[in-house]
N, C-alpha and C positions, 0 to 999 in steps of 0.2 A: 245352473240357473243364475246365481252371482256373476258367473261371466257374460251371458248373454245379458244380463241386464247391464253392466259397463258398458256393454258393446253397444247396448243400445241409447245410452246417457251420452255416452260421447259422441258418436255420428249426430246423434240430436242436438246436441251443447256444440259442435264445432259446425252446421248447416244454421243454426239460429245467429251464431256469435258471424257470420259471412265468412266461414273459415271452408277449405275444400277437406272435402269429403274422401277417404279411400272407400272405393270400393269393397266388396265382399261384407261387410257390416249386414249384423241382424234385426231387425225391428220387432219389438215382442209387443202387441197390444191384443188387450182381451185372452187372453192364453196362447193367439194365435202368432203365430209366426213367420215374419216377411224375410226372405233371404236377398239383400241385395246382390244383383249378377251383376248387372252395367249401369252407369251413369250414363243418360243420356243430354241434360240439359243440366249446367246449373248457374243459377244467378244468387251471386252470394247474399247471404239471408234472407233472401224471396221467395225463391222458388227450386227445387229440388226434382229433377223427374228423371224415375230410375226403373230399370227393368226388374221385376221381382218376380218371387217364384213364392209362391201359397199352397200349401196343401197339391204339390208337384204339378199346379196351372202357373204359365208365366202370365202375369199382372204388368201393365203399365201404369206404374202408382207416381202421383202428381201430389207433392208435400210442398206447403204453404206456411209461413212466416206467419203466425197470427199479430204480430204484434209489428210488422211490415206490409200493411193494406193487404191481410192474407185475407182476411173477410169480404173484402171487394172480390180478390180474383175466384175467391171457390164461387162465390153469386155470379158471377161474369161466364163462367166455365158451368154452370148449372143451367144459366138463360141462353150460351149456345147450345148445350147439348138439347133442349127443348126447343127451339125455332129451328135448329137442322131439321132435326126428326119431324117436325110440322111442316116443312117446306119439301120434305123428301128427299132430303140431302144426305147421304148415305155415310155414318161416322161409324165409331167402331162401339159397341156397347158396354155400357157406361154396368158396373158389376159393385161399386163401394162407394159412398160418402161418408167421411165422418166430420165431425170437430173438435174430437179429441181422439186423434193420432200418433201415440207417444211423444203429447205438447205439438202433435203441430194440427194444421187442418190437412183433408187428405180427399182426393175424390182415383177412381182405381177404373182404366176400363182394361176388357180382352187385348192380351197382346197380340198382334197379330204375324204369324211368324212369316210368311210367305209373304208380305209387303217389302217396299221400298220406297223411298224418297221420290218422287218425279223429275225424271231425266226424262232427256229428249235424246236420243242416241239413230244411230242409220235407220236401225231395224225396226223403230217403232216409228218414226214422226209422222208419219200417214195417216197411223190410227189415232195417234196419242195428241197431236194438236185440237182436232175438232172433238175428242170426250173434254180436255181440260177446257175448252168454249163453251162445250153444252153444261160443263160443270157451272163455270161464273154464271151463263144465264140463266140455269135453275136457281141459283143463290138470289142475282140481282130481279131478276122477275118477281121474286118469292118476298122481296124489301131487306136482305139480309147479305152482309158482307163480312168477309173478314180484314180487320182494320191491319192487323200484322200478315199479309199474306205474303210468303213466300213456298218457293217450293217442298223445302222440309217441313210444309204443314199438308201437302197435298200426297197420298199413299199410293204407287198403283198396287194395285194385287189381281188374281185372277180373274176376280169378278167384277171388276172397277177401279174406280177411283174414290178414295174416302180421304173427308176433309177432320183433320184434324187441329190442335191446340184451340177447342173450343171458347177459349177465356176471350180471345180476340175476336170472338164472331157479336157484329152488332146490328143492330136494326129488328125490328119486330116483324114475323112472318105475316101476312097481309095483301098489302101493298107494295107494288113493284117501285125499286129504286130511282130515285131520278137519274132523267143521262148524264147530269156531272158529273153524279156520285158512282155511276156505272163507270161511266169510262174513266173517273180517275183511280177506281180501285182495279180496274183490268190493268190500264198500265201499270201501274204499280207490280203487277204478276211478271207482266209480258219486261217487265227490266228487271229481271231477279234472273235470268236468262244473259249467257253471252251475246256479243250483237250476233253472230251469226244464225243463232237460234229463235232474235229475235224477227230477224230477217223470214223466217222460216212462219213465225208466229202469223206476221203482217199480212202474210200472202193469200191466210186462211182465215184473213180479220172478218170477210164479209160477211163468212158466216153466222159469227155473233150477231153482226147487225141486221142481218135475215132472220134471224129466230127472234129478236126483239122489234121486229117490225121495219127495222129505221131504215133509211136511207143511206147509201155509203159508196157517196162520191168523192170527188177530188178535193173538196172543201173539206170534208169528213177525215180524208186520211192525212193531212196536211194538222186538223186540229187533232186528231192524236197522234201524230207527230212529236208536237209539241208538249202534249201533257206527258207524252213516254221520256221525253228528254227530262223534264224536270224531275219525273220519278226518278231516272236514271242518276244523278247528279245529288241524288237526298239519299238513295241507296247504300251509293261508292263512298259518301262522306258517312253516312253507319259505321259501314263495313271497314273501312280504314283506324275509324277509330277505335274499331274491338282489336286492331293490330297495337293498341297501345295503353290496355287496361286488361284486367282480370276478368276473365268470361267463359262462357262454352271453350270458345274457339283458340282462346288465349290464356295462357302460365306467363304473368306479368307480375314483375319486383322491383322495387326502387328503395333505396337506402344512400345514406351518403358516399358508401365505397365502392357500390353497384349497380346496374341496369338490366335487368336482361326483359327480350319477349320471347315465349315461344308455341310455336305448337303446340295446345297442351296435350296431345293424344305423343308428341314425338317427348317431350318433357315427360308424362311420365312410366317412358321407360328409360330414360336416360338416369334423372333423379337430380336432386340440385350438385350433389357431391361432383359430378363430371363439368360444371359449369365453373366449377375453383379450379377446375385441372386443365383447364384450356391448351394451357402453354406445354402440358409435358403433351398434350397430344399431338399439341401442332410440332415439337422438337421430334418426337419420335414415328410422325405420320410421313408417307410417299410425299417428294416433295414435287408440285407444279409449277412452282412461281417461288423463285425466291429473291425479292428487291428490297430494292430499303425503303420502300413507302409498304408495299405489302407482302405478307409470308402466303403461300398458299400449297394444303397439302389435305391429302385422300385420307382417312382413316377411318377408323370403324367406331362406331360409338350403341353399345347395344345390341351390338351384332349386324349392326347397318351401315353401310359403308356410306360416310358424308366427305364433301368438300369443306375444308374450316379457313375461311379468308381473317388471317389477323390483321389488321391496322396499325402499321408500327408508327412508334414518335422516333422522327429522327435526329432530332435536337430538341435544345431548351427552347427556341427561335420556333419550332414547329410545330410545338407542344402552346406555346402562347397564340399561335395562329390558330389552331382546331380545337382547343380549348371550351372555346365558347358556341360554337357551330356543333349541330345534328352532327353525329360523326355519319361516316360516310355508310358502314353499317347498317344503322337505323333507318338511312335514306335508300337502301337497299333492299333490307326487310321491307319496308313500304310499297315499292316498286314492284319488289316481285309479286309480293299481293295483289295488287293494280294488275298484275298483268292477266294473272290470275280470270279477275273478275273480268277481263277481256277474252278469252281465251288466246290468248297467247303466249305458246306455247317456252315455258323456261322450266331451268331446274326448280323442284318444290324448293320453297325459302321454309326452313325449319325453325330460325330463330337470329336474336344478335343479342351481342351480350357486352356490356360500357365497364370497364373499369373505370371510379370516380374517386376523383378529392371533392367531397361536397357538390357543389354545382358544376366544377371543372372536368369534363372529361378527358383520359386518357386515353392508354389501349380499349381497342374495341376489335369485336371478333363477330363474323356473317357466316352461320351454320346453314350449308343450303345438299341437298340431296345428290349424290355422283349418280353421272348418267353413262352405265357402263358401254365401252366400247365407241364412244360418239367421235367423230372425226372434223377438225377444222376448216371448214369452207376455204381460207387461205393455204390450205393444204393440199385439198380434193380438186378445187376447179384448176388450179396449173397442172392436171394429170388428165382427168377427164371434165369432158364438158356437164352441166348444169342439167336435168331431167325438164322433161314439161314441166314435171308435179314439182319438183324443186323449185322453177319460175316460177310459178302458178303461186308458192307458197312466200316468196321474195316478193311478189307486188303484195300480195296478201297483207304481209308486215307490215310493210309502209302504208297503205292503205291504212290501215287502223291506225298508227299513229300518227297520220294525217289527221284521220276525222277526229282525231282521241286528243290533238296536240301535245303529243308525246314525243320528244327527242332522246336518243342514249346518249350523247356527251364523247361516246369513243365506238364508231361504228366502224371497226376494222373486222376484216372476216376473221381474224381468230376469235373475235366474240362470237361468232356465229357457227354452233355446231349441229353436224349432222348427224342422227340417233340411229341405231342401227333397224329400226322401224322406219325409218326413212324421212323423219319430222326436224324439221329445221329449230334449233333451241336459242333462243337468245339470253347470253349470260355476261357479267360483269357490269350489273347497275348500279356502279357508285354513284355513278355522276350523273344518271338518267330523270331526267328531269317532266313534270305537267305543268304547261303554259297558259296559263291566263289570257296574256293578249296575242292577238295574232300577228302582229308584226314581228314582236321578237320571238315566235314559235317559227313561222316560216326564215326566220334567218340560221335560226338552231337547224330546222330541219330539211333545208338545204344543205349544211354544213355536212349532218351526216349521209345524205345520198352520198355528198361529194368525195367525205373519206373512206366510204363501202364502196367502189368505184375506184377510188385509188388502188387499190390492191390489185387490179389488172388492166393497171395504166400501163395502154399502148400497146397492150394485149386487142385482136376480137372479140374478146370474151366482154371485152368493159361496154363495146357498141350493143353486144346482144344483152349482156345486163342492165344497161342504160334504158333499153328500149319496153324492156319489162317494166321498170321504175318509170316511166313517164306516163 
């Protein structure tokens, strides 16, 4: 009993104090006993939400900061679980509330084990676009929305769809929503979504606007248009920025001698100890690339086979020039998440790590995922020619980062590999840059048609890949 109750002082003392949490940790309140199995969410000293096991039922237990506006969020998550259920909005049931939950607040519903996250994938989008439409217009018909919605808050499961993180559901059951507030809390959904998805979404917008009566013409799709774009544009700056702080998503440190970010699900199984040892892995890893601006080699970290790009200083003279600049790393990790939220298609970016004198950066290291067996486009097309689906996936590219204003900075076909699933990868974003204005994005990104084109200058291949590209 001594032990469990450490066990439970300390997960408690280091979730209050905004410190991370290990897993497996006990909770003892009332005699009873909460066994943590998974973290699901955590925002450091707010909020804690973790899979538990009670009397052998798993629980999805929601732990609250009292003394961090915990007392706003349990009423918030009290007044949505009561306006869903009045609106007939189908959540999952609500099994525990307390306010004194070994010092924290606590509310507990049914885990539900046959659920998942809502994806849009081949096999479903048929069905699964127009229930996630009939879902918002039950909410917004009913006066009630969720102000944080994305799709890790919408569940499918066999018999539906169930809307969860209650704390974020606002408005009072009654009265139906105004059109602003409708259509800018849909967009807001329909951009949480790659474009192609949202593409998918758009095409079945009319439905929405058929079951709420409205009209949805060429003016209509035109003004949500525009409000999906700004959602989209408030989303990407979120979601970038959790690339460069402490969160769910992210294992982020900063000190005077260090940097790192990383995946925090790839962080912790790695542990911080492999992050000091960078360099014996990149000495003793498969080597790919060995220049004197960058080292690049295969190794295993965990039992997972990564690509480790180091960032070497080649002088004193080099070291005063990148000193002061985002090393090119950081502007990597970035990118690859960008691309991410586009779907487009690159190795996972795991993390990047700064050696520092104070504000001065030095060596820097881009931990990104090996994509076994993939072959180099400047390798593959001087042998055989390009597939439909290969073009098909080449204009594709470009396309988004036309619309996206997006340049790589070195679009040579060795950046560009072929996966043995037949998915074209774009890799080596040092230098890949998002353009503000259009003038100097379209000069960037003519440049790189022009050096992905170079590679089979003078070749037929460059006429048939030109004509893809235009």
């Amino acid at each position: 009993m001594a032990q469990a109750q450490f066990i439970v002082n300390e997960a408690v003392k280091q979730f209050l104090a905004g410190k991370p949490v290990t897993e497996g940790f006990v909770l003892e309140v009332d005699g009873e006993r909460y066994h943590c199995e998974q973290i699901l969410r955590w925002l450091p000293g707010r909020r804690l939400v973790i899979k538990a096991l009670h009397r052998g039922e798993p629980l999805l237990l929601k732990l609250f900061a009292p003394s961090k506006k915990g007392w706003r969020e349990l009423s918030r998550e009290q007044h949505g679980y009561k306006v869903c259920k009045a609106a007939g909005v189908a959540v999952p049931t609500e099994k525990l509330i307390s306010d004194d939950f070994a010092g924290c607040l606590a509310v507990a519903y049914e885990f539900i084990a046959d659920a998942s996250p809502f994806e849009l994938v081949s096999n479903n989008q048929a069905q699964m676009v127009p229930a996630l439409l009939q879902l918002m217009v039950r909410c917004h018909q009913a006066g009630i929305y969720q102000h944080d919605i994305h799709t890790d808050n919408i569940l499918m499961t066999p018999h539906g769809l169930l809307l969860i993180d209650l704390a974020s559901v606002r408005g009072l059951a009654g009265q139906s929503l105004s059109t602003r507030n409708s259509l800018s809390n849909l967009a807001r959904l329909v951009a949480q979504f790659v474009p192609d998805q949202q593409q998918l979404i758009l095409k079945k917008l009319n439905l929405y606007y058929q079951a709420r009566g409205w009209t949805y013409g060429q003016a209509e799709r035109e003004n949500f248009k525009t409000l999906l774009n700004k959602a989209w544009q408030k989303r990407k700056e979120t979601y970038l920025s959790k690339c460069f702080r402490a969160c769910t998503m992210t294992a982020y440190f900063k000190d005077k001698h260090l940097e790192y970010a990383l995946k925090r699900s790839f962080f912790k199984q790695i542990g911080k100890q492999a992050i000091r040892e960078l360099d014996v892995l990149v000495e003793r890893g498969k080597r790919l690339k060995d220049g004197n601006s960058a080292t690049v080699v295969m190794t295993e970290m965990a039992g997972r086979k990564v690509v480790i790009k180091r960032y070497n200083i080649k002088s004193y003279w080099h070291f005063l020039k990148r000193c002061w600049r985002p090393s090119r790393a950081a502007n990597a990790w970035r990118q690859g998440n960008l691309l991410q939220l586009l779907g487009i298609a690159t190795p996972e970016v795991l993390g990047f790590v700064e050696r520092r004198l104070g504000p001065l950066r030095k060596q820097a290291y881009l931990i990104t995922d090996y994509v076994e067996g993939a072959t180099e486009l400047s390798a593959l097309y001087h042998h055989v020619p390009p597939t439909d689906h290969q073009l098909r996936q080449l204009r594709h590219l470009f396309r988004l980062m036309r619309e996206y204003r997006l340049t790589h900075g070195d679009m040579k076909a060795s950046n560009l590999l072929l996966t043995k699933q037949g998915k074209i990868n774009l890799i080596d974003l040092d230098a890949m840059s998002e353009h503000r204005h259009q003038w100097f994005f379209i000069r960037a990104f003519v440049r790189d048609q022009k050096r992905f084109l170079k590679n089979w200058e003078k070749t037929p291949m460059q006429s048939r890949l030109s004509s893809y590209l235009d």
